[in-house]
Every structure is written in structure tokens, then in C-alpha cells.
C-alpha positions in Angstrom: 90.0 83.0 117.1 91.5 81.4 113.9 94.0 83.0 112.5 96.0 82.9 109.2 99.8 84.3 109.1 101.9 85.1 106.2 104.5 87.8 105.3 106.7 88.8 102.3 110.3 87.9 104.0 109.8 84.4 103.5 108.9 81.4 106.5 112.4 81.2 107.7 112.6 84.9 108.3 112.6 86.1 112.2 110.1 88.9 111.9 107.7 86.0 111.1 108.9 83.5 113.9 108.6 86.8 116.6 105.1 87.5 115.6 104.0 83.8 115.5 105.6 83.5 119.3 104.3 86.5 120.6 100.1 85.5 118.9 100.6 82.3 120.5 102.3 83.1 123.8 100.9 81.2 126.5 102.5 83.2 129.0 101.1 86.2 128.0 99.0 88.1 130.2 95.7 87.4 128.5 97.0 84.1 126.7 97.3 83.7 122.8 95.6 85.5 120.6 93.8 82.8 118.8 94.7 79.2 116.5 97.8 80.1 114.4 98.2 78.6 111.2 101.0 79.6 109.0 101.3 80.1 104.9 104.2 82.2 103.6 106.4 82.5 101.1 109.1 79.6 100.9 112.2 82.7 99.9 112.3 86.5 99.9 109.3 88.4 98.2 109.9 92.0 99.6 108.8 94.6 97.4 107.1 92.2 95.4 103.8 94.3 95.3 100.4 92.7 94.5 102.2 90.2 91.9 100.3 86.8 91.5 101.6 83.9 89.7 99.4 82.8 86.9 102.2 80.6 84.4 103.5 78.9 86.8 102.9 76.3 89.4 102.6 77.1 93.0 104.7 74.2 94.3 104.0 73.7 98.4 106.2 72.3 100.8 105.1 71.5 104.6 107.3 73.6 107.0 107.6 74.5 110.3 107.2 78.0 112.5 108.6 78.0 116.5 107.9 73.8 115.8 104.4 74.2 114.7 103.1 72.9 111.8 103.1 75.3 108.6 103.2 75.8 105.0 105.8 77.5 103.0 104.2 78.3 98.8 106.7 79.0 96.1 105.0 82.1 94.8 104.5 85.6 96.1 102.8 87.4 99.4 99.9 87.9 97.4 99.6 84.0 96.2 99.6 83.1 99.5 96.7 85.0 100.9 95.1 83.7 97.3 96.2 80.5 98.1 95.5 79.8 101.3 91.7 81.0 101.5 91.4 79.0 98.1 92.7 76.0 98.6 95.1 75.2 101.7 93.1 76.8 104.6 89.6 74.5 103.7 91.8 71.6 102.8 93.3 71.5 106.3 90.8 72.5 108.1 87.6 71.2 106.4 85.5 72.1 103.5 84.4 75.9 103.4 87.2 76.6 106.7 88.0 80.2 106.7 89.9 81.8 109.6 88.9 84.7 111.1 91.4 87.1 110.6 94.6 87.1 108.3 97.6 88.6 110.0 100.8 89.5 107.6 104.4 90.4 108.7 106.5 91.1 110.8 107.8 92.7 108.2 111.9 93.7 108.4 111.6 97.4 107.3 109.0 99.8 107.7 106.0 99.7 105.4 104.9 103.9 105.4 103.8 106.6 103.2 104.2 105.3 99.5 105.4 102.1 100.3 102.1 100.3 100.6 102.2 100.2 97.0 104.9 98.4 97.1 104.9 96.2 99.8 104.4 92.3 99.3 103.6 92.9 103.5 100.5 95.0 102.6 99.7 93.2 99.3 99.3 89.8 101.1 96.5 91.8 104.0 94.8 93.4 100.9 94.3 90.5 98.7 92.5 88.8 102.6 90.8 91.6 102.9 89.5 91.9 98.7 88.3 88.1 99.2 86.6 89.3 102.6 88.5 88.4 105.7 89.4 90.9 107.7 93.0 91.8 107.7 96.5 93.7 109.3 99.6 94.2 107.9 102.7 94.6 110.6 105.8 95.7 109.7 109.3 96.7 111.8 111.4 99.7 111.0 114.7 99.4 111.2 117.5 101.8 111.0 121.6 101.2 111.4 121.6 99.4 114.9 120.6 95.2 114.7 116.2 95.0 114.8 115.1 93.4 118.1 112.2 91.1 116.3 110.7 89.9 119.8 110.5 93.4 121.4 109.0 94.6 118.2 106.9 91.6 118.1 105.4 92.6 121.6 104.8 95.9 120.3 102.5 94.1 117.3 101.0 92.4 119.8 99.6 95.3 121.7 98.5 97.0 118.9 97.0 94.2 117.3 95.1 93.2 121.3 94.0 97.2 121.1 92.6 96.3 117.1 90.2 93.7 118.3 89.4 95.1 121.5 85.5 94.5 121.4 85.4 92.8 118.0 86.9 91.6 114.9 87.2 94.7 112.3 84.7 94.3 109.2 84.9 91.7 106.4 87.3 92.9 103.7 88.7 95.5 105.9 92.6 96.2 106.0 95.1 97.7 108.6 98.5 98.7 108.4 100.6 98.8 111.7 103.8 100.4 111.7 106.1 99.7 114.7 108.9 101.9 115.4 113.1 100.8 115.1 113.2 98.7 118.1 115.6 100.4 120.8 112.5 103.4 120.8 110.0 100.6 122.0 108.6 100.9 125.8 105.4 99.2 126.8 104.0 102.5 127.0 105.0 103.4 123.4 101.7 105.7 121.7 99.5 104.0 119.0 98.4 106.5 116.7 95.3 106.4 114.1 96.9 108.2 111.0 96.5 108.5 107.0 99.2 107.6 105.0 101.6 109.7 103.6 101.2 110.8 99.6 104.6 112.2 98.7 107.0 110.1 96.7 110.3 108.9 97.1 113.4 110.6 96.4 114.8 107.8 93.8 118.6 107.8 93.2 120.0 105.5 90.8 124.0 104.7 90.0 124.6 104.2 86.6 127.6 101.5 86.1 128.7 99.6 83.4 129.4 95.7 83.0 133.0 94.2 82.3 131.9 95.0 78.1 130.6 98.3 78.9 126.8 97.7 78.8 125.4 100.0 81.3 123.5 99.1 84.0 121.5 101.3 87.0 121.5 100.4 90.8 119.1 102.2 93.2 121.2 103.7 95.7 117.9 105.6 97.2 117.1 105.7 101.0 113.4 103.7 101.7 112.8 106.6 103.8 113.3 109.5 102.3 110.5 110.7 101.0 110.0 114.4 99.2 107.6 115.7 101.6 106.3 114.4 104.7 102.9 116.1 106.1 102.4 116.2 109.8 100.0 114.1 111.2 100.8 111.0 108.6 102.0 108.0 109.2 105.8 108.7 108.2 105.5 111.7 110.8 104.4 109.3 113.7 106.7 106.7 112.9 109.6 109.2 113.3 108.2 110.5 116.4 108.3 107.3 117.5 105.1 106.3 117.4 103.1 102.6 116.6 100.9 104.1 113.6 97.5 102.3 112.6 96.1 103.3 109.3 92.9 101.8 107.2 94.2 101.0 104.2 91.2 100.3 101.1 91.9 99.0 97.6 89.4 100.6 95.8 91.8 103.1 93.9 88.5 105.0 92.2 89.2 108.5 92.5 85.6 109.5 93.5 86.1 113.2 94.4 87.2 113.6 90.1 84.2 111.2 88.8 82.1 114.3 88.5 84.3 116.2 86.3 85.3 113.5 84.0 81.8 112.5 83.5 80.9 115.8 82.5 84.0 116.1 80.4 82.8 112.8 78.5 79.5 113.7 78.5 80.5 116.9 76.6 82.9 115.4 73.8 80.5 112.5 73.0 77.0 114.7 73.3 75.9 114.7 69.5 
């Protein structure tokens, strides 16, 4: 299996690194996963969203992950998925090269509820998945104690081994795996299929005020802390501990409501 890697923390970070070791662990019990290749994000992009560059270069650097050959792109999570199937995939591997599955993260924070939306984790799977390769999205949560990226990376790989038990999933399909905080992690930890989570954020915000006086705001709010949480979702079966799986799709039409505002603009325009 060919497979592309990216994430939002940057190349350097060691959610990456963890994932990329455990894919390509030869010791593991049923070997790597597949051919790594890596494209991500020369700095931080977190919360970057589905941002693309468009007027500005994407400069490229060659880089290394765990001593293997990679690339790191001056742009955002998104740009790299863009990117790579583009342009740096086909020009390293030949002309019309795709891999078969796009793998993003491990991200350093958990990606739940609401937070797809904002996730440069989850953007970077969705844009694969929009220009058809299939596509998951991994991400860590942590709370106060220090992240163990290689247990959690272990946990990614079972989940991810239990994904594409049988086959690959569809063309332009997306997955979003949520591992729990590390020290909760057993090899015998639950994977869950759940929705996400709807409710929004409780957002908190400091007001404060430069040396002249000009006021400024700094978000004080908790990632977490959501304004309702339903049982059954995603932030539910994270905090029960849980390695959640959810189908993510990026066709935002609300097609339960076309009805009603076709008939609504039917009605105002009718002569």
C-alpha cells in the first residue's frame, strides 16, 4: 500500500514522527502498513481550517521523518494534501502516481465535536478525500499530564489496521479517529463508530489592553468544553475513554431543508 502522510503540527512535530514509526514498523506483528511518503507542513498550522494559499508561493524544502526521505511545504494542511496529489506525489513517483490512502496527524490535541471545522488535521484528510483518495484523520488528546506520542501512535495503528481490514475505504471517503489522553490507552482500549458532536464551544475571551491602551482579546476558552455534549457522540466516547471512528463528508448541503426552501422560492418568485 502507498501511503501519503501529512499533519497540521508541522514535520518536526512528534505526533508525526510516532505515527510514521508505528505505519512503518517492521517489528510489528503484521509488518508495516504500506510505502510511507511524507508531505507536511514546514511550521505549526493547527487550527488553520481548510485555508489554501493562493498569493503566495508554496516554497518546498526536502526533509527528513525517523531518517526517511520527506517533504516539508511552506503553506497550510490543506496545501499539502493539494499539493502533494498535484504536483509532488507524480513528480517523485512518476507521472499520474497516486498513493492509495492519505493518512493525516498525529495530531497533539483531540480533534471532536465542533472542532473538525477547525482542524488543519481534518482539513488536510478532506481536501484527499474531495480530490478522491481515500482518507483518515488521527489526532491525540491530551490533558495536564506529558502525551505519550508512541503509545498513542500504537493506538492509531490499531485503529487504522481495523479501518482497512478487508479493503481500502471508498474514493473520496474521510475518517476521523480520535485516540484517547495517553495514560487511558491499553491494547484492549474500545474503538467506537460514532457521529460527531453538534454543540458549540463555550468561548471565553480576556479583554486586555496594550502599553497605549488599545484593547485587545485573548481566548482564555477550554478546547473541550463544549455547551452540550449528547451521549453516543464522539466527545462522549472520547471521555469514556474510548478510540472513536467517525465518517466525516464535506458536502455541507442541508438536504433534509431543500424541500422547504424550494417551495419558499418557488412561492415569492411564482408570477
Amino acid at each position: 500500500m502507498k501511503i501519503l502522510l501529512t499533519n497540521d503540527d508541522g514535520i518536526r512535530a512528534p505526533g508525526i514522527r510516532a505515527l510514521h514509526a508505528s505505519l512503518t514498523d517492521r517489528d510489528h506483528p503484521d509488518g508495516p502498513l504500506g510505502d510511507v511518503f511524507t508531505v507536511a507542513p514546514a511550521s505549526s498550522q493547527s487550527a488553520t481550517s481548510h485555508g489554501i494559499t493562493y498569493h503566495m508561493p508554496l516554497m518546498v524544502e526536502d526533509a527528513t521523518i525517523n531518517d526517511q526521505p520527506a517533504l516539508a511545504v511552506d503553506g497550510r494542511p490543506a496545501d499539502c494534501s493539494k499539493l502533494a496529489l498535484t504536483n509532488l506525489y507524480p513528480e517523485r513517483f512518476g507521472d499520474g502516481a497516486q498513493p492509495d490512502l492519505v493518512i493525516s496527524g498525529m495530531n497533539a490535541g483531540a480533534n471532536c465535536g465542533i472542532n473538525v471545522l477547525y482542524s488543519g488535521t481534518v482539513a488536510a484528510a478532506i481536501e484527499a478525500g474531495f480530490l478522491g483518495v481515500p482518507a483518515i484523520a488521527v489526532s491525540l488528546h491530551i490533558d495536564n499530564r506529558s502525551p505519550d506520542f508512541e503509545k498513542g501512535a500504537r493506538a492509531a495503528r490499531r485503529a487504522i489496521d481495523l479501518i482497512l481490514r478487508g479493503s481500502l475505504p471508498e474514493r473520496h471517503e474521510v475518517l476521523s479517529i480520535n485516540i484517547p489522553a495517553s495514560e487511558y490507552l491499553s491494547d484492549d482500549t474500545e474503538i467506537v463508530v460514532c457521529p460527531m458532536n453538534t454543540h458549540a464551544l463555550v468561548d471565553q475571551y480576556e479583554r486586555r489592553e496594550t502599553p497605549k491602551g488599545t484593547p485587545y482579546y485573548w481566548s482564555t476558552a477550554h478546547g473541550l468544553d463544549f455547551r452540550g455534549t449528547d451521549d453516543g457522540t464522539d466527545v462522549h466516547e472520547l471521555f469514556e475513554r474510548k478510540i472513536t471512528i467517525t465518517p466525516l463528508r464535506y458536502d455541507l448541503t442541508s438536504h433534509e431543508r431543500m424541500a422547504h426552501w424550494k417551495g419558499r422560492v418557488a412561492g415569492a418568485t411564482r408570477p
